[in-house]
Backbone as JSON, one array per atom type, in Angstrom:
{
  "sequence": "XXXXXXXXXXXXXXXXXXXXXXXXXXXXXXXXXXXXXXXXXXXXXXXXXXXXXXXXXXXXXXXXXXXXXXXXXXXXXXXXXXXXXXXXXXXXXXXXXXXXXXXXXXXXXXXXXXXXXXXXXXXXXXXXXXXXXXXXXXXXXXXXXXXXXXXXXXXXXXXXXXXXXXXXXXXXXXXXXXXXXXXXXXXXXXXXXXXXXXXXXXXXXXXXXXXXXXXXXXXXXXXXXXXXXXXXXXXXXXXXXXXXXXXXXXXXXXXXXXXXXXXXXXXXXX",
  "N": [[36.06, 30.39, 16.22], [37.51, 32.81, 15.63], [35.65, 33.86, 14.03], [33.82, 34.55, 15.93], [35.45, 36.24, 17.95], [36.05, 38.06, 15.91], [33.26, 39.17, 15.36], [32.48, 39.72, 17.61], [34.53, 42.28, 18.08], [33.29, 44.33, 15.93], [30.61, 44.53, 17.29], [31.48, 46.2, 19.16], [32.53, 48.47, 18.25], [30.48, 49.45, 17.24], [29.32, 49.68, 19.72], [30.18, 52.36, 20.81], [31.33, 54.01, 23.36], [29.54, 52.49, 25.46], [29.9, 50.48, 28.05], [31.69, 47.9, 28.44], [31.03, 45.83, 30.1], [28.64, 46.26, 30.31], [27.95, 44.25, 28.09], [26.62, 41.58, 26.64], [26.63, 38.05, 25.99], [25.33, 35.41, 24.12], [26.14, 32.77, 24.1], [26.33, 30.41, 20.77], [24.09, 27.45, 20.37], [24.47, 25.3, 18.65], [26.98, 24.96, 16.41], [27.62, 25.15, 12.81], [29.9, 25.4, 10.34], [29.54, 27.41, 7.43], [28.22, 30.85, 7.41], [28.12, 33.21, 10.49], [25.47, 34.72, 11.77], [24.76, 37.73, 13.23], [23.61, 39.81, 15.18], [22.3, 42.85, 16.98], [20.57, 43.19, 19.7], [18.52, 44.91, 21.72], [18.34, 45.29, 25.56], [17.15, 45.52, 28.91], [18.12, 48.02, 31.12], [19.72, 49.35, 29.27], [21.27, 47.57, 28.45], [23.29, 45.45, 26.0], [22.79, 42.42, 24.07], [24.84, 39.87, 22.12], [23.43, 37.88, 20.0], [23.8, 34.77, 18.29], [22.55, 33.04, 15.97], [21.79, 29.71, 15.86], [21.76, 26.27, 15.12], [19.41, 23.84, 14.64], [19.76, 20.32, 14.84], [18.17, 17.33, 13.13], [16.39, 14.7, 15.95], [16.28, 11.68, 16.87], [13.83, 9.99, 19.21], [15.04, 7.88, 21.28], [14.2, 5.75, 23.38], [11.34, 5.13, 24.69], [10.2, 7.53, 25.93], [12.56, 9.03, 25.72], [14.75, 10.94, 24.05], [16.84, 11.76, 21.91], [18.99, 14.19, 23.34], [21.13, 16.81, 24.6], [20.89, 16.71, 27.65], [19.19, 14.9, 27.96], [19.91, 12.16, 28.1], [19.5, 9.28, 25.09], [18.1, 5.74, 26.41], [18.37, 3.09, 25.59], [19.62, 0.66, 25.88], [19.26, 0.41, 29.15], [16.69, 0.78, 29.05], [15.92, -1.88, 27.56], [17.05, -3.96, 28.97], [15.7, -3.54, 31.31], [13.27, -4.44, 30.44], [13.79, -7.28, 29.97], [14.98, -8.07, 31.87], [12.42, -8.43, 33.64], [10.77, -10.17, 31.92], [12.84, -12.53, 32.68], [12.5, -12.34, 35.36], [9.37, -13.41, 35.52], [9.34, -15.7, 34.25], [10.54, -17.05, 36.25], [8.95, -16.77, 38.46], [7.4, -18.8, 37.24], [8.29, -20.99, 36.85], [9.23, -21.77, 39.7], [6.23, -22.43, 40.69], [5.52, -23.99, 39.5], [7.56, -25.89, 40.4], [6.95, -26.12, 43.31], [4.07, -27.34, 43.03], [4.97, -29.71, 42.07], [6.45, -30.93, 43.98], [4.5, -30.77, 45.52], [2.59, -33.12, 44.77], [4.25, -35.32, 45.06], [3.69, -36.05, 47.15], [1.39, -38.24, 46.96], [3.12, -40.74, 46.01], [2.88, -42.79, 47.23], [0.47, -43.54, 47.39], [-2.77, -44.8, 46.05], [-3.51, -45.96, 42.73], [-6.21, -43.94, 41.68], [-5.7, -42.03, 43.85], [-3.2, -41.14, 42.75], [-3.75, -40.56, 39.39], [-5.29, -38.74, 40.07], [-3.57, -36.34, 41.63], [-1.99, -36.08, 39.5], [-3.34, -34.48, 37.42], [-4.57, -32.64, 39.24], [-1.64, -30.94, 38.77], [-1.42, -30.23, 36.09], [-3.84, -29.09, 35.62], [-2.95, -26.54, 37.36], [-1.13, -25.83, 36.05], [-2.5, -24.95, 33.25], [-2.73, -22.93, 34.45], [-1.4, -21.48, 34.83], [-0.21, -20.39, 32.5], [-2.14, -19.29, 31.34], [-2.73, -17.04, 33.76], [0.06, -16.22, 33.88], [1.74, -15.67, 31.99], [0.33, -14.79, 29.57], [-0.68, -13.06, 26.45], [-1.82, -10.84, 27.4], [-0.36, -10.05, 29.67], [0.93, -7.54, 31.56], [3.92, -7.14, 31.7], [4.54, -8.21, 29.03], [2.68, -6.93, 27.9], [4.28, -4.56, 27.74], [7.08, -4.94, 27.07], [6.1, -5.93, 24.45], [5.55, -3.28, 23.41], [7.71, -2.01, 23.33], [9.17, -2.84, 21.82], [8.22, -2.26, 19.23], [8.22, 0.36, 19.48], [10.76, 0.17, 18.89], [11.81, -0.75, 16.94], [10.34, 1.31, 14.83], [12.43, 3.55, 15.53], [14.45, 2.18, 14.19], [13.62, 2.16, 11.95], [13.27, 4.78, 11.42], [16.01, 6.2, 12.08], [17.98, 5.18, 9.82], [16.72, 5.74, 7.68], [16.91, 8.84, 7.86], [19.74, 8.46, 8.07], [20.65, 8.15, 5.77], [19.88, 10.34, 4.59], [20.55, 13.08, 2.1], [19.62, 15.77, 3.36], [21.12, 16.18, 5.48], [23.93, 16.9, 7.14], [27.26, 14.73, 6.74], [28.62, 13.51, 8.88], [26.46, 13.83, 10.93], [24.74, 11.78, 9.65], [26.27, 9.88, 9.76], [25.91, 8.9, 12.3], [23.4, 8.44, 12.68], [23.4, 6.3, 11.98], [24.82, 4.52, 12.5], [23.82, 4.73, 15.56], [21.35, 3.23, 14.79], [22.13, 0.62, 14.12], [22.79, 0.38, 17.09], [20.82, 0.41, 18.37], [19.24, -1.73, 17.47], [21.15, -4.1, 17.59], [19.79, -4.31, 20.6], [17.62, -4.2, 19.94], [17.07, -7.12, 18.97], [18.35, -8.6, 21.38], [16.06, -8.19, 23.04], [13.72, -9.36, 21.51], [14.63, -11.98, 21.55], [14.36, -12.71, 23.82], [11.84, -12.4, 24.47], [10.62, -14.1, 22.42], [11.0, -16.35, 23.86], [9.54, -16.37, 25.85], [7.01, -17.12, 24.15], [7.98, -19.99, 23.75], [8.05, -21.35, 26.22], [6.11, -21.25, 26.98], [4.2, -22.68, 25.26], [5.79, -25.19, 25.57], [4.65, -25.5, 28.06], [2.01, -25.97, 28.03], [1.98, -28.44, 26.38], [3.46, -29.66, 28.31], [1.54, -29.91, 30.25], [-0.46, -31.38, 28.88], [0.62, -33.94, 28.73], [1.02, -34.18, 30.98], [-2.12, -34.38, 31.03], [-2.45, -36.59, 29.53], [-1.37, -38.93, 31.31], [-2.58, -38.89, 33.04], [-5.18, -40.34, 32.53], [-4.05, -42.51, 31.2], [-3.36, -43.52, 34.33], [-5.73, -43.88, 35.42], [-6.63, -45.61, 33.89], [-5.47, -48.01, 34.46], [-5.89, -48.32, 37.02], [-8.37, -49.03, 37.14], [-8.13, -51.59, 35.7], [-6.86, -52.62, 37.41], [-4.01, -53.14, 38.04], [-2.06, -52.33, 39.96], [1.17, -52.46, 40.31], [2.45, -51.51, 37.67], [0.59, -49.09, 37.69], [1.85, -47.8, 39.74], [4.81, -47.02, 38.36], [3.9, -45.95, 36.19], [3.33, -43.64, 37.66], [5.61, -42.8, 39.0], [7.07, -42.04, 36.34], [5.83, -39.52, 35.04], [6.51, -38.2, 37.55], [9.06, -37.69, 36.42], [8.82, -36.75, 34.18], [8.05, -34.0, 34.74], [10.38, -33.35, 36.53], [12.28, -32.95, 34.43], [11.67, -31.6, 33.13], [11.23, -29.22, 33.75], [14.15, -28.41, 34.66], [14.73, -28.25, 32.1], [13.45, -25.86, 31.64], [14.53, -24.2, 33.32], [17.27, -24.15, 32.15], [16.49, -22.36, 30.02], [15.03, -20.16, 31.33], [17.9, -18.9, 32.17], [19.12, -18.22, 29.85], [17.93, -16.04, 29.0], [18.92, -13.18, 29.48], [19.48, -10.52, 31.29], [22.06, -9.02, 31.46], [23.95, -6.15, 29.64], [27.11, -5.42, 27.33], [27.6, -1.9, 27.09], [25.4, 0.25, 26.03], [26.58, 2.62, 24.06], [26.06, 5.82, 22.56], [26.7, 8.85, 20.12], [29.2, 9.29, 21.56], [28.99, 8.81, 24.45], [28.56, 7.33, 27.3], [26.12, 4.63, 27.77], [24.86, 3.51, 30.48]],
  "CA": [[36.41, 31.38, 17.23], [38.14, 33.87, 14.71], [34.62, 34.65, 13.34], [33.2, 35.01, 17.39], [35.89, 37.41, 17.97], [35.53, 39.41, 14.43], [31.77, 39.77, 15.46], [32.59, 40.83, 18.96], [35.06, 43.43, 17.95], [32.38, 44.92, 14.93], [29.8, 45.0, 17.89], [32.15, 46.91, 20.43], [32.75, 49.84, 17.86], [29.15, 50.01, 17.25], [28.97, 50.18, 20.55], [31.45, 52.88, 21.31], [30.85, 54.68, 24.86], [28.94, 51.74, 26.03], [31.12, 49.89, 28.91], [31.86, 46.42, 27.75], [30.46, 45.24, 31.29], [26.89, 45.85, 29.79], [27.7, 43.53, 27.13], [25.86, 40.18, 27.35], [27.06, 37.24, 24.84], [24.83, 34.3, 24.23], [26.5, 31.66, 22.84], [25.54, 29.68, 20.53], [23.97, 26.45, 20.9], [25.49, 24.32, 17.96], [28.01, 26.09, 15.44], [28.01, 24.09, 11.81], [29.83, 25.64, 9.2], [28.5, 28.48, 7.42], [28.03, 32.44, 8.14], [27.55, 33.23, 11.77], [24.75, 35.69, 11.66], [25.32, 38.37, 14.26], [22.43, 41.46, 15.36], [22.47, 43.83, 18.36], [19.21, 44.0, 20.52], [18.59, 45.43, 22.71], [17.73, 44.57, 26.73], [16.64, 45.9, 29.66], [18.97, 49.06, 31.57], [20.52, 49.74, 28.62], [22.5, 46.48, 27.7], [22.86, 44.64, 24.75], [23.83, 41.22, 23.81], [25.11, 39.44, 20.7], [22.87, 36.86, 19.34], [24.24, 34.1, 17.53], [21.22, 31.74, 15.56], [21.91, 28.46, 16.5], [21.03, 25.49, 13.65], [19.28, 22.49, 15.06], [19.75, 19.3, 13.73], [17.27, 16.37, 13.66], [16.99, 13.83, 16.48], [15.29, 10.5, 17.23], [13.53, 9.26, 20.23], [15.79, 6.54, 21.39], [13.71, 5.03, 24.24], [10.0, 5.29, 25.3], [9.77, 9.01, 26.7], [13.42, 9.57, 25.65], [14.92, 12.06, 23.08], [18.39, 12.04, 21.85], [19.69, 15.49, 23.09], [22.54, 16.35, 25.59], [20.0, 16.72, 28.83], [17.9, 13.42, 28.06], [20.71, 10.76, 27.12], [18.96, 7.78, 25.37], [18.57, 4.9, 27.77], [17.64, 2.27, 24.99], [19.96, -0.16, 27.36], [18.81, 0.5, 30.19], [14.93, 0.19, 28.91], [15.63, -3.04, 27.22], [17.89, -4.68, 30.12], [14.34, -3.44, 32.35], [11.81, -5.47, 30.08], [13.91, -8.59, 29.52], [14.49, -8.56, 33.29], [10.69, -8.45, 33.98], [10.57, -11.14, 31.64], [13.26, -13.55, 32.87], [11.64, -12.88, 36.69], [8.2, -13.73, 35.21], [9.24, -17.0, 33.78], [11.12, -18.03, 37.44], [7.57, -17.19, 39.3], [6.68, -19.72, 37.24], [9.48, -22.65, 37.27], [8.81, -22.08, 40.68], [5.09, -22.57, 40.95], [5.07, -25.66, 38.96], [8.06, -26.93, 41.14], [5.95, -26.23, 44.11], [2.97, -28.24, 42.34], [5.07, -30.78, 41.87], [6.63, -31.31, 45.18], [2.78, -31.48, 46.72], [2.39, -34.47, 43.67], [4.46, -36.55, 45.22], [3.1, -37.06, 48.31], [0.96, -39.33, 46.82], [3.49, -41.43, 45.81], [2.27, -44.28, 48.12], [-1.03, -43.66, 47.02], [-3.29, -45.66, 44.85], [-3.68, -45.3, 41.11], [-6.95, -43.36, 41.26], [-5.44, -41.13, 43.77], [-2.2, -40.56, 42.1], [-4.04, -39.87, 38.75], [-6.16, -36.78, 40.95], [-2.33, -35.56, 41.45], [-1.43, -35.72, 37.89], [-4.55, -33.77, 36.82], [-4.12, -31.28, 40.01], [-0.62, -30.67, 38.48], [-1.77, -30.34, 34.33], [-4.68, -28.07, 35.87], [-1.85, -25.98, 37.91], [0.19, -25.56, 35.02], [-2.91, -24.8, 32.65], [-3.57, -21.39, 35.3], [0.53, -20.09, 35.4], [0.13, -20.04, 31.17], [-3.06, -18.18, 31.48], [-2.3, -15.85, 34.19], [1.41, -15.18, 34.32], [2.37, -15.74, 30.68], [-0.92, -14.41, 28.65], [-0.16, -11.96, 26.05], [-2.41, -9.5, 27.94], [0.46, -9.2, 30.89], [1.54, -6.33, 31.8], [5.07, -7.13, 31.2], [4.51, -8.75, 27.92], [2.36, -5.94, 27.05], [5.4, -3.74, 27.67], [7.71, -5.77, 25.84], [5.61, -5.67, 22.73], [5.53, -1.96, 23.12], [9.21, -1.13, 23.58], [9.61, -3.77, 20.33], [7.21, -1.77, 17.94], [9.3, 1.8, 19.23], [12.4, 0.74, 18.53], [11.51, -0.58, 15.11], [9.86, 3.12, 14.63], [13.52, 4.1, 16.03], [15.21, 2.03, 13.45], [13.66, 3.29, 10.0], [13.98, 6.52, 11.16], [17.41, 6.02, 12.03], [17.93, 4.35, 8.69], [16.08, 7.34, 6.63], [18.33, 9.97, 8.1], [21.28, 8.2, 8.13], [20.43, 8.12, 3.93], [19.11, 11.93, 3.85], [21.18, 13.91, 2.03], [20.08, 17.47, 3.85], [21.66, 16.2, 6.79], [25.49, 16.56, 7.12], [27.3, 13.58, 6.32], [28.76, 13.15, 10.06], [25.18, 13.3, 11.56], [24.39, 10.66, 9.16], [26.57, 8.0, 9.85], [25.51, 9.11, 13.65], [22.39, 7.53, 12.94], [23.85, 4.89, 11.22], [25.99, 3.94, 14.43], [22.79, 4.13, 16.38], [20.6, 2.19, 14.3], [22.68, -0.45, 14.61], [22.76, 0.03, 18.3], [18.96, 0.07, 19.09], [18.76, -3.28, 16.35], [21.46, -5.22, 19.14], [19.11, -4.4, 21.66], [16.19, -5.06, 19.75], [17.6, -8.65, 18.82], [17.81, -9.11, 22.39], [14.79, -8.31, 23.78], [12.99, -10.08, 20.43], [14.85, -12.81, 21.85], [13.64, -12.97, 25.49], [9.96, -12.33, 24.11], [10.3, -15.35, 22.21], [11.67, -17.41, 25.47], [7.93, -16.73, 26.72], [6.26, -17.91, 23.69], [8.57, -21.23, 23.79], [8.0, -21.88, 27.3], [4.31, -20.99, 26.89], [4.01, -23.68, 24.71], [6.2, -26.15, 26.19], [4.22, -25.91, 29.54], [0.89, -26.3, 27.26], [2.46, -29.53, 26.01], [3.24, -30.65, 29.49], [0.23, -30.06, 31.06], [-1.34, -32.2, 28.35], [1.17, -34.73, 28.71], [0.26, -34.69, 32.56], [-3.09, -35.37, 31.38], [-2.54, -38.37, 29.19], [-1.23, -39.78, 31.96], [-3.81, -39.29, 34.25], [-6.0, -40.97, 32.48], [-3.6, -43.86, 31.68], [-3.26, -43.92, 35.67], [-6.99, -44.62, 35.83], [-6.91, -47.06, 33.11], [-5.17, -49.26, 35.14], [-6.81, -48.18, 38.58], [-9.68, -50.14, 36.48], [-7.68, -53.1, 35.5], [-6.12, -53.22, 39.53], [-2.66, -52.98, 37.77], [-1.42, -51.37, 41.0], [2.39, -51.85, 40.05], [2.42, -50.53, 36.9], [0.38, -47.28, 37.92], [3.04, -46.76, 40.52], [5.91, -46.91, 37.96], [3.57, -44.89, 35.44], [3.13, -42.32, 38.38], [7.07, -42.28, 38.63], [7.51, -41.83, 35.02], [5.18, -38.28, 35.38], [7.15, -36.88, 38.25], [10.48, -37.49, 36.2], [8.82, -36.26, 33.16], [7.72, -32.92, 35.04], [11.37, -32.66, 36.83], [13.1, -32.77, 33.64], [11.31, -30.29, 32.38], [11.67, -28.09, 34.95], [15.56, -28.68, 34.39], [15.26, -27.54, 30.68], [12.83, -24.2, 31.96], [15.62, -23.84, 34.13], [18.18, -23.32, 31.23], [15.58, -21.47, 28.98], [15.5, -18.85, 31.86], [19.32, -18.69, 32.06], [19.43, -17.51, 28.71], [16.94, -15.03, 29.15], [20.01, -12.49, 30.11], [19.3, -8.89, 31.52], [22.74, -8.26, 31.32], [24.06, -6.5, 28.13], [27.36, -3.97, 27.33], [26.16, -0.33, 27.71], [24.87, 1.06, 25.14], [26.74, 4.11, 23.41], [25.49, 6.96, 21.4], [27.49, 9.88, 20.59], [30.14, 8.85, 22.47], [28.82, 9.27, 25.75], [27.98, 5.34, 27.17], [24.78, 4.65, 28.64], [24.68, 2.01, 31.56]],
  "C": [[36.81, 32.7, 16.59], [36.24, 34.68, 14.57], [33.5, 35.24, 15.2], [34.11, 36.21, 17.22], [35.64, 38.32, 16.9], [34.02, 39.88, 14.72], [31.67, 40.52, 16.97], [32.99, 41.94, 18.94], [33.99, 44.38, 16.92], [31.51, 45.38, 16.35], [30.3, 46.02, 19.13], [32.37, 48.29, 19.6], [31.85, 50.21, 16.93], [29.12, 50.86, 18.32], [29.55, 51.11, 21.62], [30.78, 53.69, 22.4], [30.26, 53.54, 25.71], [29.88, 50.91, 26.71], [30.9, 48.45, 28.5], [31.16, 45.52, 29.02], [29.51, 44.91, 31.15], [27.13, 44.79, 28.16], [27.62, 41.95, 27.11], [26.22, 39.4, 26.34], [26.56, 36.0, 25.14], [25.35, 33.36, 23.24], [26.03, 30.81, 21.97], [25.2, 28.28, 20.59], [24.46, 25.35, 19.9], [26.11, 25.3, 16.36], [28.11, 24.79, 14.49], [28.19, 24.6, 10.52], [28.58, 26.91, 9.18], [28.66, 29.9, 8.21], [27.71, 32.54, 9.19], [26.58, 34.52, 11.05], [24.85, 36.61, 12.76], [24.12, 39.71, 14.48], [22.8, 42.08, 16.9], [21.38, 43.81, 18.83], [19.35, 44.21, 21.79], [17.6, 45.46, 24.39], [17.6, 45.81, 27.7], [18.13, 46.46, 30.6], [20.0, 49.44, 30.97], [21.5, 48.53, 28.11], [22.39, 45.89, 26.74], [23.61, 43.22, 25.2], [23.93, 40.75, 22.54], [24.27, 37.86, 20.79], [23.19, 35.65, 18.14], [23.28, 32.93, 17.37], [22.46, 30.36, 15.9], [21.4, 27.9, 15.49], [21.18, 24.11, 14.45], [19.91, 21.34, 14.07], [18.86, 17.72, 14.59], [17.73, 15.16, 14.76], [16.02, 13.06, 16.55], [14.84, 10.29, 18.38], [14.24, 7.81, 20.61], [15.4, 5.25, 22.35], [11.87, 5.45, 24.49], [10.68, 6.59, 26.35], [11.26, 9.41, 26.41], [13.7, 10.4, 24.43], [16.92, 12.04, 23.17], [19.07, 13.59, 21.89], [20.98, 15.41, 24.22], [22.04, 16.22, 27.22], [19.59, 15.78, 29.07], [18.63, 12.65, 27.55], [19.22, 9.97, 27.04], [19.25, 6.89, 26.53], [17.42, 3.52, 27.12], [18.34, 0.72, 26.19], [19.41, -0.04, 28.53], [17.05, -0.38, 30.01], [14.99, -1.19, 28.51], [16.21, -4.04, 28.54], [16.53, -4.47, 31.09], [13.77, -4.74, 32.19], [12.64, -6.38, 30.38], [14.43, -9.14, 30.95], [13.39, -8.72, 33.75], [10.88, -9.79, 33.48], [11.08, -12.43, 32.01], [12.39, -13.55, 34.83], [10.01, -13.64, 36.19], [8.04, -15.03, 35.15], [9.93, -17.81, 35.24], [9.99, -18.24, 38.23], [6.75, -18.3, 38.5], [6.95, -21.25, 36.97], [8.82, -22.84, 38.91], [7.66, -22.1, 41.42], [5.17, -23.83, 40.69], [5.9, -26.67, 39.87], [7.65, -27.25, 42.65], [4.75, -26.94, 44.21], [3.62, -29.44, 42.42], [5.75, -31.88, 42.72], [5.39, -31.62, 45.98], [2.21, -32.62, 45.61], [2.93, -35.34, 44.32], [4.47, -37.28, 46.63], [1.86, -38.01, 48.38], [1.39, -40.38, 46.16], [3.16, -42.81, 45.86], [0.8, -44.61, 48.03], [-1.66, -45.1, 46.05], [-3.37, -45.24, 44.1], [-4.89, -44.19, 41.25], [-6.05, -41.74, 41.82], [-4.17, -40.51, 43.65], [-2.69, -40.15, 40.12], [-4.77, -38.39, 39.06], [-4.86, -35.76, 41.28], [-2.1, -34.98, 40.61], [-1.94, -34.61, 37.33], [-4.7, -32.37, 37.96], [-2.98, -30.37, 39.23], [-0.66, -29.93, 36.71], [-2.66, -28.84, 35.0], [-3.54, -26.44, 36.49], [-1.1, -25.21, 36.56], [-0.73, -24.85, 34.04], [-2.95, -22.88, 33.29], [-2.59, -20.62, 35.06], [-0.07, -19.7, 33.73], [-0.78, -19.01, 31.04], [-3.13, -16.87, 32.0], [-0.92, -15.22, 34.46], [2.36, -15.05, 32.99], [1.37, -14.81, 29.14], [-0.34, -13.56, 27.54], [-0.69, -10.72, 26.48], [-1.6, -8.64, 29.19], [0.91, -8.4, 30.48], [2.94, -6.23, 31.26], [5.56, -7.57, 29.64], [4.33, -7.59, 26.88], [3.48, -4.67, 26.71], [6.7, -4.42, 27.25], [7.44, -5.28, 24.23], [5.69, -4.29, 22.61], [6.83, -1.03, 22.64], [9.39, -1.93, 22.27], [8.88, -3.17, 19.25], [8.06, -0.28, 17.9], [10.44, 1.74, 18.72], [12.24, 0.19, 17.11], [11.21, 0.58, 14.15], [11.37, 3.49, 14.46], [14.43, 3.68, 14.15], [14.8, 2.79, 11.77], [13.82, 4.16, 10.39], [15.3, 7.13, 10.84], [17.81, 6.16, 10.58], [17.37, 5.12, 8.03], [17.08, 8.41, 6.81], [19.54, 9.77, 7.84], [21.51, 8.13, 6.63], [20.18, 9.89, 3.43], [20.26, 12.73, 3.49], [21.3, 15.58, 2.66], [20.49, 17.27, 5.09], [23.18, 16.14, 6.61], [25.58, 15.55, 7.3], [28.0, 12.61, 7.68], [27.6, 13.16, 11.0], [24.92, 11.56, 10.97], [24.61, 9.6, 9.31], [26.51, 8.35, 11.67], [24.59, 8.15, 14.07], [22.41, 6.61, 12.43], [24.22, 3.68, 12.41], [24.44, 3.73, 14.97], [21.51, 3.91, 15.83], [20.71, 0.78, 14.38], [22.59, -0.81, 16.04], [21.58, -0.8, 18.65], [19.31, -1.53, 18.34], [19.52, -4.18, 17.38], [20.74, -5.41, 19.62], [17.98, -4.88, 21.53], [16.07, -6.75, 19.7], [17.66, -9.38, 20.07], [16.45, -9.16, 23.16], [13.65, -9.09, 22.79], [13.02, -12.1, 21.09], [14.37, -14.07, 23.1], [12.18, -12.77, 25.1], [9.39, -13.72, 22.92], [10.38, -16.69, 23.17], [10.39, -17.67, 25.78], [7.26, -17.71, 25.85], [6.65, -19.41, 23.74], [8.28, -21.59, 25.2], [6.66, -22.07, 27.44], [3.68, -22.3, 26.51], [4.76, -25.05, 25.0], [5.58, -26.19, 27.59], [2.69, -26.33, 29.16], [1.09, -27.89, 27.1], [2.67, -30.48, 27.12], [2.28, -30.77, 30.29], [-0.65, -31.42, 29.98], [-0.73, -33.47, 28.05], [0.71, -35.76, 29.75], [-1.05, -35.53, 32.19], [-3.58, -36.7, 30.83], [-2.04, -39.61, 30.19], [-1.93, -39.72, 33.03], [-4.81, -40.02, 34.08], [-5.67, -42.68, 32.09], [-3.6, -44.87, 33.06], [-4.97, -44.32, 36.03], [-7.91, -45.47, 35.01], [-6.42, -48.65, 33.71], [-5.26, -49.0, 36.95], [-7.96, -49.32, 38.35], [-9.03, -51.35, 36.01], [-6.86, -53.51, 36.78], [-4.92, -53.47, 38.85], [-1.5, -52.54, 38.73], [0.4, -51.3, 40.73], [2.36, -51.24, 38.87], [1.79, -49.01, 36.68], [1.07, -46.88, 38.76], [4.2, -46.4, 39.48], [5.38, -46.04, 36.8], [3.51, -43.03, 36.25], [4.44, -41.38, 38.25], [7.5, -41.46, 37.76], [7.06, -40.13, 35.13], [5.62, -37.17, 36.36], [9.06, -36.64, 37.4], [10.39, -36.98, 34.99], [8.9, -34.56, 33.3], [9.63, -32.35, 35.96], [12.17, -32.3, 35.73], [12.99, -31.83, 32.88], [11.04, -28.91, 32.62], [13.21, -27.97, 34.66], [15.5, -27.88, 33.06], [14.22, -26.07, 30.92], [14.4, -23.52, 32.5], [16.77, -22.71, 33.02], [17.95, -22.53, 30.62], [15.71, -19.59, 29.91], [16.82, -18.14, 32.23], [19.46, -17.8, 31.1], [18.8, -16.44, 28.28], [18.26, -13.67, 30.18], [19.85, -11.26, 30.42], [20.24, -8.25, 30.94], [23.57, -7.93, 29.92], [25.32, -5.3, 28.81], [26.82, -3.28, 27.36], [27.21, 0.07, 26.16], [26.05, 2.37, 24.74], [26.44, 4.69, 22.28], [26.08, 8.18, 22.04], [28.31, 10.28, 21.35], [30.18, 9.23, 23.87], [28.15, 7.3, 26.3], [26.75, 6.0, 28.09], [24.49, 3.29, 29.52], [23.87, 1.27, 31.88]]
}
């Protein structure tokens, strides 16, 4: 402030006769150390204003389309708490497909073996379509997953370079130190929930082909007229498919949207 005023008063007995009314003062936009530089130009009906350079300093992209300045908070929380909600709804449309599949299975309970193996194999087929179309790695939400997981890795070396660069002051530095660490939480979670898919992916792979060893058990003994034991094999198949619905269940539990909020530069981000 000393050196604002000392450059105000210098420019006022430049500008002697000139009414201080016409004098315009643009502040500057970050003050760090160092000579203020100070000039006179000159504007339109005679007024001046004092010009004070301004000295950026580098910033990171902290989110897909974001920019760490004071206008555009990051909103790496926010973006990751998005995807890994996408992802935990993704995986319930499809607990609750299969448990829909597997409630119309057991109305052939009372059936005969052949057509309680045509259940089994409805149910395996069912299950083969959710992995294909609501899990693929080509979804949409997946694909945006993997995307926001490749930026913030970008995010972090950068981070992690600057926060090492000596031509950066040494309080920027550990700035991006602090939020290197941040983004890396967030990344850890959403790494986390994008593995949930592949584990479920593959545990519904596994049960579909579980389903269909037992469909064809069920019409191994359709052919030997076994009729109780393909009812109690049928059993076995709907208690294999509820239980494993039960452990999806928990898998998507842990699939958590909700995270603390985020801060950078001591401003939080919700």
């Amino acid at each position: 402030m000393n050196k604002i005023n000392s450059a105000l008063e210098m420019v006022r007995r430049a500008l002697a006769g000139v009414r201080v009314s016409h004098l315009k003062i643009a502040a500057p936009a970050l003050l760090i150390g160092g000579c203020l530089g100070v000039e006179a130009q000159s504007a339109p009906s005679g007024q001046f204003k004092l010009v004070v350079p301004s000295i950026s300093v580098p910033s990171i992209s902290l989110a897909i389309g974001g920019s760490a300045t004071d206008t555009n908070m990051p909103t790496v929380s926010k973006a990751t708490n998005g995807v890994v909600a996408d992802i935990q709804a993704q995986l319930k449309v499809v607990l609750d497909s299969v448990e829909a599949a597997t409630a119309k299975m057991t109305t052939a309970t009372h059936s005969g073996a052949r057509e309680q193996a045509q259940a089994v194999d409805t149910l395996a087929a069912r299950i083969d379509t959710l992995v294909k179309n609501n899990l693929g790695d080509d979804s949409p939400f997946l694909h945006q997953a993997d995307e926001l997981i490749r930026k913030m890795d970008e995010q972090i070396k950068l981070a992690q370079s600057r926060a090492g660069d000596p031509q950066i002051l040494p309080q920027v530095q550990q700035e991006y130190a602090e939020t290197a660490t941040q983004i890396r939480d967030s990344l850890t979670r959403l790494r986390s929930a994008r593995a949930a898919v592949n584990g479920v992916r593959s545990d519904l792979l596994t049960q579909a082909q579980g389903l269909r060893e037992r469909k064809e058990f069920l019409g191994f003994l359709a052919d030997a007229q076994i009729g109780e034991s393909a009812a109690d094999a049928f059993v076995q198949a709907l208690m294999d498919v509820h239980n494993f619905c039960r452990r999806l269940e928990k898998t998507i539990a842990g699939v958590d949207p909700n995270t603390p909020p985020l801060i950078v530069e001591g401003k939080v981000v919700n």
